[in-house]
Every structure is written in structure tokens, then in C-alpha cells.
C-alpha positions in Angstrom: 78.0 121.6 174.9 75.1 123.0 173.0 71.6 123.2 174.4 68.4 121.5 172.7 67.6 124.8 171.0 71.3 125.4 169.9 71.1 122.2 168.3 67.4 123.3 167.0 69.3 126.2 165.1 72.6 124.7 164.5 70.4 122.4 162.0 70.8 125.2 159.4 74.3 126.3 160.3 73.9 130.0 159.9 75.3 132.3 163.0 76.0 135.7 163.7 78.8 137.6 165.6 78.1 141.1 167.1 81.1 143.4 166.9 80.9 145.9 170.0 81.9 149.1 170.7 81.6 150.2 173.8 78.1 148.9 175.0 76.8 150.1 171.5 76.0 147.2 168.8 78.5 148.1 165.8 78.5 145.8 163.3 76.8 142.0 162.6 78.8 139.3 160.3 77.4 136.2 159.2 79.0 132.9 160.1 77.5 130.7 157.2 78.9 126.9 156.5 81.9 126.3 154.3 85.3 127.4 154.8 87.0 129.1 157.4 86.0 132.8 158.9 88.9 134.5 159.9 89.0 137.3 162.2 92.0 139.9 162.8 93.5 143.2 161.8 94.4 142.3 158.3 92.6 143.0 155.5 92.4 139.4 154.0 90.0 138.3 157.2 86.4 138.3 156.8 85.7 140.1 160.3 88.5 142.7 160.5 88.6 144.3 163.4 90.2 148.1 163.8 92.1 146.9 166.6 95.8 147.1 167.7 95.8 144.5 170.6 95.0 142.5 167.9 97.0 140.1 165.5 96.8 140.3 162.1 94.9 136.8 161.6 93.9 136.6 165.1 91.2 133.5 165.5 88.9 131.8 163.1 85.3 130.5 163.1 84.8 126.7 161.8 81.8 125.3 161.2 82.6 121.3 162.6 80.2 118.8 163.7 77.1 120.6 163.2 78.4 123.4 165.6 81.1 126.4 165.4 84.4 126.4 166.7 86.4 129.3 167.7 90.3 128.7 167.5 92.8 131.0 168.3 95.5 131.1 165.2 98.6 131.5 168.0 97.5 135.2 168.6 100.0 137.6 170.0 98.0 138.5 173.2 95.3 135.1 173.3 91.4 135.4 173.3 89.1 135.4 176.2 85.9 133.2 175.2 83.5 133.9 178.6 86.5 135.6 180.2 88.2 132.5 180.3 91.7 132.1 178.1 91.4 130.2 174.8 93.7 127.6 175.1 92.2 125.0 172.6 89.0 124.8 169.4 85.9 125.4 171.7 82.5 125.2 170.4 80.3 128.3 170.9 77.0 128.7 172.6 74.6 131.4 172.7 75.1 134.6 173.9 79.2 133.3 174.5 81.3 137.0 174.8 84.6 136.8 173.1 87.1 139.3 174.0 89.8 140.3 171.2 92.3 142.8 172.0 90.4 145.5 173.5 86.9 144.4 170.8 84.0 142.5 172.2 82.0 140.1 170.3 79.1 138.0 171.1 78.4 135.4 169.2 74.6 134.3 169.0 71.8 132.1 166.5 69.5 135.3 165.9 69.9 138.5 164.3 70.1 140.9 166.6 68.2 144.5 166.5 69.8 146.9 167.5 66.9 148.4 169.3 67.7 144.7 171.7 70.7 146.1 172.8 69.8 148.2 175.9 67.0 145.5 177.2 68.5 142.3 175.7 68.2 139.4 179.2 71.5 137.2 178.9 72.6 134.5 181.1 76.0 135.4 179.8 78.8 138.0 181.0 77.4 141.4 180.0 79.2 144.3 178.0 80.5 146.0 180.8 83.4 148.1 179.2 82.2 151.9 179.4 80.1 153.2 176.5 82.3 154.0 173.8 80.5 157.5 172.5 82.9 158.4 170.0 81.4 158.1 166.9 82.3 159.5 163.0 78.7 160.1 162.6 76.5 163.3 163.2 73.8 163.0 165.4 72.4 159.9 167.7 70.5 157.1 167.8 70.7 153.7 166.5 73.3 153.0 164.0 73.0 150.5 160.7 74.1 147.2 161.3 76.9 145.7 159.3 76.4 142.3 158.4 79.5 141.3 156.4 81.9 143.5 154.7 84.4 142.2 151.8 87.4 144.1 149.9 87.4 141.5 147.0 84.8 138.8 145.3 85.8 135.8 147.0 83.2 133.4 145.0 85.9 132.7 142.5 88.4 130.9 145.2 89.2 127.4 145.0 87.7 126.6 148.4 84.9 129.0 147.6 84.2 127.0 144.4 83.9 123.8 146.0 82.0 125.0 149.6 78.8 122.8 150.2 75.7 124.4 149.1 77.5 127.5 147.3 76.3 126.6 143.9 72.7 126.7 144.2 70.1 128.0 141.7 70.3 131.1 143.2 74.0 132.0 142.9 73.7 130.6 139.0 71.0 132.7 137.8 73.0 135.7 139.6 76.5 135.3 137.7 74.4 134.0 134.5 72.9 137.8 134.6 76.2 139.5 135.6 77.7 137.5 132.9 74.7 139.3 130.3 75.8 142.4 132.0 79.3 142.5 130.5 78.3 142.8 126.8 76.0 145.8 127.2 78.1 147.3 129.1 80.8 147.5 127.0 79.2 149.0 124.3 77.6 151.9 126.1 78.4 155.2 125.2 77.6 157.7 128.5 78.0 157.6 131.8 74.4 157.3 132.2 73.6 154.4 130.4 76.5 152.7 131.8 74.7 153.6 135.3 71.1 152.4 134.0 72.4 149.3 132.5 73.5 148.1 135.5 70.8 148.8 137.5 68.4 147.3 135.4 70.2 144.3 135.5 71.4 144.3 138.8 68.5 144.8 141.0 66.5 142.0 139.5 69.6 139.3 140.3 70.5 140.0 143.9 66.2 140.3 144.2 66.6 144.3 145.1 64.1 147.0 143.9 65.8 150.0 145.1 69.3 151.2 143.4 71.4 154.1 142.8 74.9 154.5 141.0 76.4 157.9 142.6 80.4 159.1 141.0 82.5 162.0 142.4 82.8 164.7 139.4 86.2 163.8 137.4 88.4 166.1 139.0 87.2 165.7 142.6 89.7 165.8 145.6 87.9 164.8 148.8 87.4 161.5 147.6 86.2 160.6 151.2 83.4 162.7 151.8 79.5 161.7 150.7 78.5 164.6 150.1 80.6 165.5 147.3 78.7 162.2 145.2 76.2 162.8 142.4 73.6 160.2 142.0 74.0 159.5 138.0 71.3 157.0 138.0 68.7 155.6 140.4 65.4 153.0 140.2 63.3 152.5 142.8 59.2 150.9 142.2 56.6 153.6 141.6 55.5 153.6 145.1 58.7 154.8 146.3 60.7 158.5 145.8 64.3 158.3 144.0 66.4 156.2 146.7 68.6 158.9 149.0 71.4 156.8 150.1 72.6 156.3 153.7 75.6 159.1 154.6 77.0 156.4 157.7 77.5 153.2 155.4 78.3 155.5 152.3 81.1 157.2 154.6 82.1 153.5 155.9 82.3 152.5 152.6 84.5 155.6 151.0 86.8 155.1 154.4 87.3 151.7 154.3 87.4 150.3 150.7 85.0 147.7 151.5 81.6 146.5 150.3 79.3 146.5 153.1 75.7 144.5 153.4 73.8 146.3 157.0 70.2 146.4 158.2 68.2 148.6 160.3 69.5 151.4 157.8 65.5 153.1 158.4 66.9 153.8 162.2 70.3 155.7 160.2 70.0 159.3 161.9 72.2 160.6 159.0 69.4 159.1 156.2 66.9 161.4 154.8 63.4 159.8 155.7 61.8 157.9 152.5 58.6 159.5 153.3 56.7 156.4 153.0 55.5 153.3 155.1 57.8 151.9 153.5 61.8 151.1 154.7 64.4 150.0 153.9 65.3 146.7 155.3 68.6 146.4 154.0 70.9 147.5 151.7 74.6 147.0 150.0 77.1 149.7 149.2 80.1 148.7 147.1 83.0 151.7 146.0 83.2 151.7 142.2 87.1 151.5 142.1 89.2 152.7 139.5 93.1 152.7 139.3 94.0 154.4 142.6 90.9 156.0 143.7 86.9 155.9 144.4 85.2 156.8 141.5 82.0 156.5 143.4 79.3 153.9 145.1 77.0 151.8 144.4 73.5 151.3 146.4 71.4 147.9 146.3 68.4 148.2 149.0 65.6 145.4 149.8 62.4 146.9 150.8 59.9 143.5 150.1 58.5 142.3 153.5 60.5 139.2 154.0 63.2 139.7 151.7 66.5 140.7 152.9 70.2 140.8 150.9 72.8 138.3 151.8 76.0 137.3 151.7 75.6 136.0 148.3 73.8 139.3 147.3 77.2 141.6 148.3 79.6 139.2 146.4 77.5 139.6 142.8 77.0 143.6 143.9 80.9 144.1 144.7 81.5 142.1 141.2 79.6 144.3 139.4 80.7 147.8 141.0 84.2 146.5 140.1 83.0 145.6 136.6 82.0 149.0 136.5 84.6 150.9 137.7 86.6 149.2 134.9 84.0 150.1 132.2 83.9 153.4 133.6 87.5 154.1 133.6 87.9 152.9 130.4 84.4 155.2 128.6 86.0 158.0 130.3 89.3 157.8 128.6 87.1 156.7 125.1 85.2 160.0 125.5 88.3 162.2 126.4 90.4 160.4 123.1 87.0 161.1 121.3 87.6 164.7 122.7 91.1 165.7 122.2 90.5 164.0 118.6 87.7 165.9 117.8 89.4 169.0 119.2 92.8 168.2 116.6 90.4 167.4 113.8 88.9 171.2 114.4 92.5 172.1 115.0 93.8 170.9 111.6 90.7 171.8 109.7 91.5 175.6 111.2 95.4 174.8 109.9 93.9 174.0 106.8 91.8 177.3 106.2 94.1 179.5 107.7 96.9 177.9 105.5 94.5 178.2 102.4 94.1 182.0 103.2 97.2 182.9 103.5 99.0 180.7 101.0 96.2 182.5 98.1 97.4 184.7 95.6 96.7 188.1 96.4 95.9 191.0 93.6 93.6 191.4 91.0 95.7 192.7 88.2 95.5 190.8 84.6 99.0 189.1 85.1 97.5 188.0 88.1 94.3 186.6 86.9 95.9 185.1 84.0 98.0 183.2 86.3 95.3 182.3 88.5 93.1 180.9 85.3 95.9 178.6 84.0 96.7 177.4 87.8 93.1 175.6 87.7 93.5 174.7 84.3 96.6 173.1 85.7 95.2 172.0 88.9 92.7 169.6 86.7 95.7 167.4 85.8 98.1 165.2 88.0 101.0 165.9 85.2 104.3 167.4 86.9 104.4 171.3 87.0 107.1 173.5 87.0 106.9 177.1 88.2 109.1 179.3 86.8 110.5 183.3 87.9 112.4 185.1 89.6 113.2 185.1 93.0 110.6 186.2 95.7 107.6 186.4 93.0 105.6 183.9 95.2 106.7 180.4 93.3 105.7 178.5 96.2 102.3 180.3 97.1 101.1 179.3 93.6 102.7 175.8 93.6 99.9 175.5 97.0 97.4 177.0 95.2 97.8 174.4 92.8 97.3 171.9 94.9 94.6 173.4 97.1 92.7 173.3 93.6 93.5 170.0 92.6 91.6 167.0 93.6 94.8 165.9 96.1 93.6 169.2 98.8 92.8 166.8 101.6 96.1 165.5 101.0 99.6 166.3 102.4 101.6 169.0 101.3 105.3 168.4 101.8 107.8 170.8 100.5 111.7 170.3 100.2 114.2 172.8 99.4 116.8 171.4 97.5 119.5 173.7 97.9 118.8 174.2 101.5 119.9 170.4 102.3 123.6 168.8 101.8 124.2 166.9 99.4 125.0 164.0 101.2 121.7 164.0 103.2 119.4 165.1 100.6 118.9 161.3 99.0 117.9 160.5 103.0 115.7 163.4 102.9 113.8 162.4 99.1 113.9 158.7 99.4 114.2 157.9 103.6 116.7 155.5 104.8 116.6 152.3 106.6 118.7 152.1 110.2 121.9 151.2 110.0 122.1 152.6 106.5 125.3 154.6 107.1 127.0 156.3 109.9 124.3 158.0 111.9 121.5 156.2 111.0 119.7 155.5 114.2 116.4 154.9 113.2 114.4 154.2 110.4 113.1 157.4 108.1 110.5 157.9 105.9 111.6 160.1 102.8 109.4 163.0 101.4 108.5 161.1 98.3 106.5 158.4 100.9 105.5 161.5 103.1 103.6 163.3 100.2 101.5 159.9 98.9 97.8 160.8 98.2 99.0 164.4 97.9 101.9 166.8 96.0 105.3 167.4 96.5 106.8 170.8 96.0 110.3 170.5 95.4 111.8 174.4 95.5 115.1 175.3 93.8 115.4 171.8 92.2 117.7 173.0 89.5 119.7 172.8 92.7 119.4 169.0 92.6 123.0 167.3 92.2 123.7 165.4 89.1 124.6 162.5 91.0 121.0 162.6 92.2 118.5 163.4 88.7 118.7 160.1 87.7 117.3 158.5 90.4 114.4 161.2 90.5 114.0 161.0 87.2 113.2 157.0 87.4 110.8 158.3 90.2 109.0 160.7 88.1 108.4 158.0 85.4 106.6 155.5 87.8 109.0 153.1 88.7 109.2 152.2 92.3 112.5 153.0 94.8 113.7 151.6 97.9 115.1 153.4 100.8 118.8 153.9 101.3 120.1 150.4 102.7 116.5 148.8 102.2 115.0 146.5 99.6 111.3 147.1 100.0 109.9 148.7 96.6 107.9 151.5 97.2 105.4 153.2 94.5 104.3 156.4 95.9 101.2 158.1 94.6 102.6 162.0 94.5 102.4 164.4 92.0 105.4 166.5 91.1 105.4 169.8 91.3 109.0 171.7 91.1 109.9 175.5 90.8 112.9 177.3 90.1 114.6 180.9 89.4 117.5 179.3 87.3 117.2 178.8 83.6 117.8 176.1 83.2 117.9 175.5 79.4 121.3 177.7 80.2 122.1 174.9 82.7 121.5 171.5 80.4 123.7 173.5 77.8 126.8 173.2 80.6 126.4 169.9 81.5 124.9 170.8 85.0 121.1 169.5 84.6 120.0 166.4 82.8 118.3 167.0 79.8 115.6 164.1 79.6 114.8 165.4 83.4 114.6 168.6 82.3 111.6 167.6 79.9 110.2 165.6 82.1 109.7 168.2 84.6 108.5 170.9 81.5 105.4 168.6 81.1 103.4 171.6 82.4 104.7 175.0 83.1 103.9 177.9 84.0 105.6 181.3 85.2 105.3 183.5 87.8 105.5 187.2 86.9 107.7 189.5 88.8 106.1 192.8 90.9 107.4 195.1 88.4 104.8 193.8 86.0 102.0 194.0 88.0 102.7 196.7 90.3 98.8 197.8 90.3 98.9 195.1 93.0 101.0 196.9 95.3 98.8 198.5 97.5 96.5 195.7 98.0 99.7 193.3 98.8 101.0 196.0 101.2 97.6 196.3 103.0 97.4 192.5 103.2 100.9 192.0 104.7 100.7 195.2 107.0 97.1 193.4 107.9 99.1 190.2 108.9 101.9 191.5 110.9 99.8 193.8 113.2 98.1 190.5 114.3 101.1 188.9 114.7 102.4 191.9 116.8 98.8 191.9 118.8 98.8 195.9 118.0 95.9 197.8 116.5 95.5 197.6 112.7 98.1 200.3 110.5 97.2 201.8 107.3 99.4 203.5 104.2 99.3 207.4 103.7 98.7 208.4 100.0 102.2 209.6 100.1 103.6 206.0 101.3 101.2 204.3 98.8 102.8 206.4 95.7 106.3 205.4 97.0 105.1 201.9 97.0 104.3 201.7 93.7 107.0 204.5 92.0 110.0 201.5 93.7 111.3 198.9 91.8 111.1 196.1 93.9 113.8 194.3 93.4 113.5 191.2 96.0 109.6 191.3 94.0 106.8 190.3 96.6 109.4 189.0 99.3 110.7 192.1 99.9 107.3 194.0 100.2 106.5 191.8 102.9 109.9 192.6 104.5 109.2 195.9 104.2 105.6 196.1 105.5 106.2 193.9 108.6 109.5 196.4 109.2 107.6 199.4 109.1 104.8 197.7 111.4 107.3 196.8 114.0 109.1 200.1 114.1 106.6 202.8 113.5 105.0 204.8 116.0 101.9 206.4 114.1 98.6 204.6 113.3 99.1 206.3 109.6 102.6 205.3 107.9 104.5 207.1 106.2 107.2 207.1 103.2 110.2 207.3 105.8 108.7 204.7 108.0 109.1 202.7 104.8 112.8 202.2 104.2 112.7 200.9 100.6 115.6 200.4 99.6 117.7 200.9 102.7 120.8 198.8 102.4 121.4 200.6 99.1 121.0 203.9 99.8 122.8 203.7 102.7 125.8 202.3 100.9 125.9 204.9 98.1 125.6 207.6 100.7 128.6 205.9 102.6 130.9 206.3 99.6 129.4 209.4 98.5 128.0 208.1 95.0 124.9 207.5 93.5 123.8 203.9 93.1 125.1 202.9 88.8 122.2 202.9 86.4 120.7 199.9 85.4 122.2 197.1 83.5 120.7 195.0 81.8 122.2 191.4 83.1 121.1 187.9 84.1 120.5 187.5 87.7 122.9 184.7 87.6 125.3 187.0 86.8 124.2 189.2 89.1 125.0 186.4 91.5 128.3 185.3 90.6 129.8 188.9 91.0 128.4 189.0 94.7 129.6 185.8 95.5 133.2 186.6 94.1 132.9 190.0 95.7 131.7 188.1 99.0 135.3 185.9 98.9 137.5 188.5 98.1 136.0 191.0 101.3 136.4 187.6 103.4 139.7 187.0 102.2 138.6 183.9 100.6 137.6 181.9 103.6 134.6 179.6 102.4 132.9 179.6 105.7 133.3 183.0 106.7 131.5 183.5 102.9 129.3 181.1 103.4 128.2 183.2 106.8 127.9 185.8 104.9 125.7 184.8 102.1 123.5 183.0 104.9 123.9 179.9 103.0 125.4 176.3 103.5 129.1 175.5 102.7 128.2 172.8 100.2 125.4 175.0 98.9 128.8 177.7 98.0 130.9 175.1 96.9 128.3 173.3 94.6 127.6 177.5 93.3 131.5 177.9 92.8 131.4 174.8 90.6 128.5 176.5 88.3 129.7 179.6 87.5 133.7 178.2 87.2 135.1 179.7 90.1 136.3 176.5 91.9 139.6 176.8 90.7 140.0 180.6 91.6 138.6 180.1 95.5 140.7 177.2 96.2 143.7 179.1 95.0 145.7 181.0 98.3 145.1 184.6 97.9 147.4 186.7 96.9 
């Protein structure tokens, strides 16, 4: 039974247990009234030991009858209380020595120093195990001692809710302030004031005046090792230096995963000295966890004369730090979003320019500036264009110069070729489809006409379009909404038209192949393209721009035209018009050796000459013909040198099979392909 003065101190109830290793005082925990205080090798009990002897939940402390009970949980290997066998609840006395496994622990009603431990007088057993010098710490001396430890809050349990004496004013005005923490906190936007907004509002709940909030650099490996922290933040009063945190509890802390509250941390031989009269009497270190791994610790020390942290005092600190590693986590990932957005905003600004440059029209002949002037003049409207010429002339690079102009420039671009698609996916491809629509139709898909609202859309070759098609674009072009193919949502785009074409197609409403009323709808505005034949002053500034283009492509140093090349450039006849100068500059830049080129690094007009010289002719003289015409014949002579098979044509002429067959219906040769040759 318990002596008078047990029974003086049992009146408040509070007890501590000394955790032993060797004859060396490790670590203190507090036994304080309400609930049960567990003791084992898992992680759940409040005194865990690092033991294997011992069971997982071991023995517990109960506070009963104004006095603590040990009971022994139906260990694996029993507990020794006095070296006697615990075979039932027995109520402690001072100084008692419980054996656990191979840990000894003395349970006792004072704090004990652990400057006591070499001279402390007990009635009781002594510690007479040998000295346990193995230690994780550099050099000697007294170590801090650990008072209680915890892995999680336990404060929101339902026994912890409704424990005797929890609730006082005390523990209210903490979780009132560390519920005025959470707001703040959110809305900061560094690191740092994350850091000082919880140490300003820390330190005054839990009655500290000494913090510090130290993270591992993002990217850090040895997430075990002190030394690698950087203090972010710290506050300490005027009288003191910024607070340099202990390396023993901040390496117990990192090793562990545990909040820790020890004392005695001015006796820590692995703390730099304060340099003042002044010590640290205790302190808290909680790991700021995020998902997986330690972002870093936070410090809470008590330097008042007769003030010291508690229990109570590590439950709101291990709140907070895991507040804060959730807040932390979660500003990082803001600021790196913030980041790679920023980044893909400079990206598609870049795209922007870059596409601006090299989409302008290049030359400064009058045909040019003529075209240039009536492109703004254009640009000023959001009427539908269409850009007329021949092939190659640059239709599309003055359809985007259009829009660049126009007050749509921040807006997409989209651009469909309309003789490049099928015929039976090209509605998918204006108008989108809806899944499930037809055969195929996995998912849903948004058409270019949606794809190109706020902004233009350039629809190349659409004299290409299919008959079965212009009606439903031309509804489109007058403002009336469409739905998607197998949907029935309307859908009013805000795009502005802008269509080019090589075709004449006056010739092509005459034959029944292009709708007349979408034909004027599209001629609202037009304007035409001129071919390099009529401004070939612009030669040698085109050919110095697309020589300039490929060598930086190619990553070799910059080329440049001899007289001799530039007076072949502009004696040709360019055929292929602007298309086939850029051909022809990037060939030469890929295959020539010297820095100057040359006429026969050239080429111009290779495939030619090398077929007249094959048959021993010159090429004919110039006829005058439509380059339809021109066309058909090569497509006829295409079918006959195949032997009329379509694909093998098709190969040939580097276009689709539906794209021949739809060309074979224009110019009447349908019949004569489908025929078996001869």
C-alpha cells in the first residue's frame, strides 16, 4: 500500500515512469488521470518501448482509487514489478522497478533530473544491468529527457473527449487559436509566411516563446539526417539569439515519426549553447509530415522560470505540424501549377510570335504591298473571305495574316483541308460527333466549327467540299445554329469564315459541282493571291528568308546565294510559285557543301530536265492552258502508266483514294477508269 506521502502526491494524480537504458535515464512519460496508458512494442501505446522481449500491447497503467495500477495485458513473456512476477493489477509505490522484456522502468511521483541518476538514494532494487554505452548521439554527457512521445493527436478520441479534467480553460483557448490558425493559413502564399503564421500563433497557445519551423529542401534524400534542415522561420523574445534546435531530439524525432515533449535539453551535448543565462527548460519537436515523407520539424521551447510544456502542449503542437504539413504540401503543388502555368503561358506566347513571324508575308514588291493593304482593310471586318490563286502562292500565310490583323488574334486558329479528309469523315471533322454516332464513334468530338469559336476558321481547298455537304455549311455561314452528328444540342459558334481555293470555281457552279448561293456567300470579300511570276523582285529576299530558316532547322552555320545563283533565281519560272522556292532553298541547304551556293547546288527544275534529257528532247514550249487541265491529263496519264489501278494512282499522286475518285468525277473520267483496260 501506499505511504502517507504517496497518498500526499497521489492527491493530484500525476506520475512519471523512467525508461532505462542501461544505468542511463532515457526517456520520462507522464502518467496523468483518465484513460488507460499502454505500454508495449506497438506503435498505438503511449510508452513504446524498442524492445523485442516485448509484446506488442504489453501492460498498462490505470489510474484507480486515487492510486496507479500496473496490469499486465496477458504478455508473452510476463512483467517483473520489484523482481517479483506480475500475476494480478498491483498498485505502484515509489521508486517500484518494473522489468519489461530486457527495458527497465521505475515508476516514481517526482520528475527526475537526469543529473539524480548517478547519486539518486533508493530503498528500492537498483539498476544493476551494465551500462548500456551505445548511444546514436555524438559526444557524452547527459541526454534530454523525453517526457511523452505521440504519433497521432489523440485529443479527438471518444475516451479522450470525455476524460475528467481534459476540457479545461486551458485546452479551449489552445484549439480556439489553432482553430484561428486554419484560415490564415490557407490563404498564404510562401513558404515563409506559412512558417511565421504559425509561429505567431502557436507559441502564444501552448504558452512557448521560443519557435522554429525547419523543411528539408524539395528534392532532399537523407530525409533522416538534421543537418540537412533549413530553419525557414524562427521567434524567440529580444533577449534571446534565433533558437538553434537540439540535433538528439531532432534526430529522435526524424527516426521515429513521433512528436516528442523532453526537458533538460540545456544539458544536450549535441545543442549549440544559447549564449545566454538563459535555457531552455523544455521543448517539443513535431515532424511536419506530408504524403510519405518528413517535410521537416517543428520546435516549441519554454524558457519562463516556472513554466514548462505538457502533455496538452505536444497534442495542439503535433495538430498544428500536421496542419502544416498539409498546407505545405498543398502551397507547394499551387506554386509548381503556378509555375509550369506560367512557364506554358511564356511557351504559347513564344508559339504565338514565332508563328506570327513566320506565317508574315515576305517581299516588298507592289503586288505584295497591295496585297498586304487590302488584307488589313479586310482584317477590319468579320465578313467571310475568300483567297483566291494558284497553287503554292502562300493562300494560307495570307489567310493568317488576316487573322493576326483582325480583332480575333488572341483567338484560335484552326485550319481544315477539305480535300485532304474523306468524305465520309469530313462532316465529323466540321460539325463533331456525339458517341455512339456511327460505327467507330468511341467518344464524343468537338468539330472545327466549335474549335475555332472567338477566333477564324481557314478552310483550304473548299471547292473540294462535297455537294452533299454545302448545304449544311452554307446554313452555318448564315447564322443558324447545328448540332453534332447523332446529337440535339444547338450550337451557335462565333467563327468567322475564311476559305481559299485554286479552282475556279465560277467554272465549277456552271457543271453542277459547287452550289451557287454558297458560292456568293463565300465571295462576300475576296481577294487574290498573286503568283511568283508576277512579283519575282521578291525572289531573292524569299530565298534568303527560307535558306535563313532551314539552316536553323539543320543547326549549321548560316548559307548565302552567289550572284550567279541569285540571277538563276529570278531568270526561272517557278512553276510550284513560292512552295517550290522553299523546296528548293531547304534542298540546296541540306545538300551543299560550300558556305556560298551556287546555280548547280540549286536544282531548279530537276525532275524536268532530267526527264527531257532521258528521252533525249527538249521540254515542249509553253501552252497556254488551265491548270485544271493541266491536272486532268496527269491524272489520266497517272492511270494509264499504273495500268488503271486506283490505288496504285492514288500512291502515285500522293493523294487519298476518295480524293481521286471525287477528281475523276469532275473532269468526266469516272466512266473511262472504271472501264477494264484494254
Amino acid at each position: 500500500m501506499p505511504d502517507s506521502r504517496d497518498s500526499d502526491r497521489a492527491t493530484a494524480g500525476d506520475a512519471f515512469v523512467a525508461v532505462y537504458q542501461g544505468a542511463r535515464l532515457r526517456e520520462m512519460y507522464k502518467l496523468t488521470r483518465g484513460g488507460e496508458i499502454t505500454v508495449g512494442r506497438d506503435e498505438s501505446c503511449q510508452i513504446m518501448l524498442a524492445d523485442e522481449v516485448c509484446s506488442r500491447r504489453h501492460g498498462a497503467f490505470v489510474w484507480k482509487d486515487s492510486a496507479w495500477w500496473l496490469h499486465d495485458l496477458g504478455s508473452r513473456n510476463g512483467t517483473l514489478v520489484n523482481g517479483q512476477r506480475l500475476s494480478q493489477p498491483q498498485v505502484l509505490q515509489e521508486g517500484d522497478l518494473i522489468q519489461i522484456g530486457k527495458t527497465k522502468l521505475r515508476f516514481t511521483w517526482e520528475l527526475i533530473e537526469s543529473s539524480q541518476v548517478e547519486t539518486r538514494e533508493s530503498a528500492r532494487p537498483t539498476l544493476d544491468s551494465p551500462q548500456d554505452e551505445s548511444s546514436d548521439d555524438e559526444g557524452g554527457g547527459p541526454l534530454p529527457l523525453i517526457l511523452d512521445r505521440r504519433s497521432r493527436v489523440g485529443l479527438f478520441t471518444e475516451s479522450s473527449l470525455t476524460s475528467e479534467g481534459l476540457w479545461d480553460a486551458r485546452v479551449r483557448r489552445g484549439f480556439a487559436r489553432l482553430y484561428e490558425l486554419s484560415g490564415p493559413m490557407l490563404t498564404a502564399t510562401s513558404v515563409e509566411e506559412l512558417a511565421g503564421l504559425v509561429l505567431d500563433g502557436l507559441l502564444p497557445a501552448v504558452s512557448a516563446d521560443v519557435g522554429a519551423v525547419l523543411l528539408f529542401p524539395e528534392g532532399t534524400a537523407d530525409r533522416l539526417n538534421p543537418d540537412r534542415l533549413v530553419t525557414i522561420v524562427s521567434r524567440s523574445p529580444p533577449d534571446l539569439p534565433a533558437p538553434q534546435a537540439s540535433r538528439t531530439v531532432s534526430r529522435r524525432v526524424l527516426r521515429e515519426g513521433e512528436a516528442i515533449l523532453a526537458m533538460n535539453i540545456e544539458h544536450d551535448p549535441n545543442r549549440a549553447k544559447l549564449g545566454t543565462v538563459r535555457e531552455m527548460r523544455s521543448v517539443i519537436c513535431a515532424p511536419i509530415r506530408g504524403s510519405g515523407e518528413n517535410l521537416g520539424l517543428l520546435h516549441v521551447y519554454c524558457s519562463r522560470s516556472g513554466q514548462s510544456l505538457d502533455f496538452i502542449s505536444l497534442e495542439i503542437v503535433l495538430a498544428v505540424a500536421d496542419q502544416l504539413g498539409r498546407t505545405l504540401e498543398s502551397l507547394r503543388q499551387k506554386a509548381s501549377l503556378q509555375a509550369g502555368l506560367q512557364g506554358e503561358r511564356e511557351v504559347s506566347r513564344a508559339l504565338r510570335r514565332l508563328l506570327e513571324t513566320e506565317g508574315a508575308l515576305v517581299g516588298g514588291s507592289p503586288a505584295m504591298s497591295e496585297l498586304r493593304h487590302k488584307l488589313a482593310r479586310l482584317a477590319a471586318s468579320d465578313a467571310t473571305v475568300l483567297v483566291r490563286g494558284e497553287s503554292g502562292v502562300g493562300k494560307e500565310l495570307a489567310c493568317r495574316e488576316l487573322h493576326f490583323q483582325s480583332s480575333r488574334r488572341n483567338g484560335p486558329f484552326v485550319c481544315l483541308n477539305c480535300a485532304a479528309i474523306p468524305e465520309t469523315l469530313l462532316e465529323s471533322e466540321l460539325f463533331g460527333h456525339e458517341k455512339g454516332a456511327f460505327t467507330g464513334a468511341t467518344g464524343q468530338k468537338i468539330g472545327k466549327f466549335e474549335l475555332s469559336d472567338g477566333g477564324t476558321l481557314f478552310l483550304d481547298e473548299v471547292g473540294e467540299l462535297p455537294l452533299s455537304l454545302q448545304a449544311r455549311f452554307l446554313r452555318v455561314l448564315e447564322g443558324h445554329p447545328f448540332e453534332r452528328v447523332g446529337g440535339n444540342t444547338s450550337i451557335r459558334p462565333n467563327t468567322r469564315i475564311v476559305a481559299a481555293t485554286n479552282r475556279d470555281l465560277e467554272t465549277a457552279v456552271e457543271a453542277g459541282q459547287f452550289r451557287q448561293d454558297l458560292f456568293y456567300r463565300l465571295q462576300v470579300l475576296e481577294v487574290r493571291v498573286p503568283p511568283l511570276r508576277e512579283h519575282v523582285e521578291d525572289v531573292p529576299e524569299l530565298a534568303g528568308h527560307f535558306l535563313t530558316r532551314a539552316c536553323q532547322r539543320l543547326g549549321r552555320p548560316p548559307l548565302c546565294l552567289s550572284p550567279e545563283a541569285l540571277r538563276a533565281l529570278a531568270e526561272y519560272s517557278w512553276p510550284g510559285n513560292v512552295r517550290e522556292l522553299r523546296s528548293v532553298m531547304e534542298r540546296a541547304a541540306i545538300l551543299s557543301d560550300r558556305r556560298e551556293l551556287r546555280p548547280d547546288d540549286l536544282q531548279l527544275g530537276s525532275m524536268l530536265a532530267q526527264a527531257a534529257a532521258a528521252e533525249g528532247r527538249v521540254p515542249p514550249p509553253y501552252e497556254a492552258i488551265l491548270l485544271e487541265e493541266v491536272e486532268r491529263r496527269h491524272i489520266l496519264q497517272t492511270l494509264r502508266a499504273t495500268n488503271w489501278v486506283k490505288r496504285e494512282a492514288a500512291r502515285v499522286l500522293g493523294i487519298n483514294r476518295s480524293t481521286l475518285d471525287r477528281k475523276l468525277e469532275r473532269y468526266g473520267l469516272a466512266d473511262e477508269a472504271s472501264a477494264p483496260p484494254e
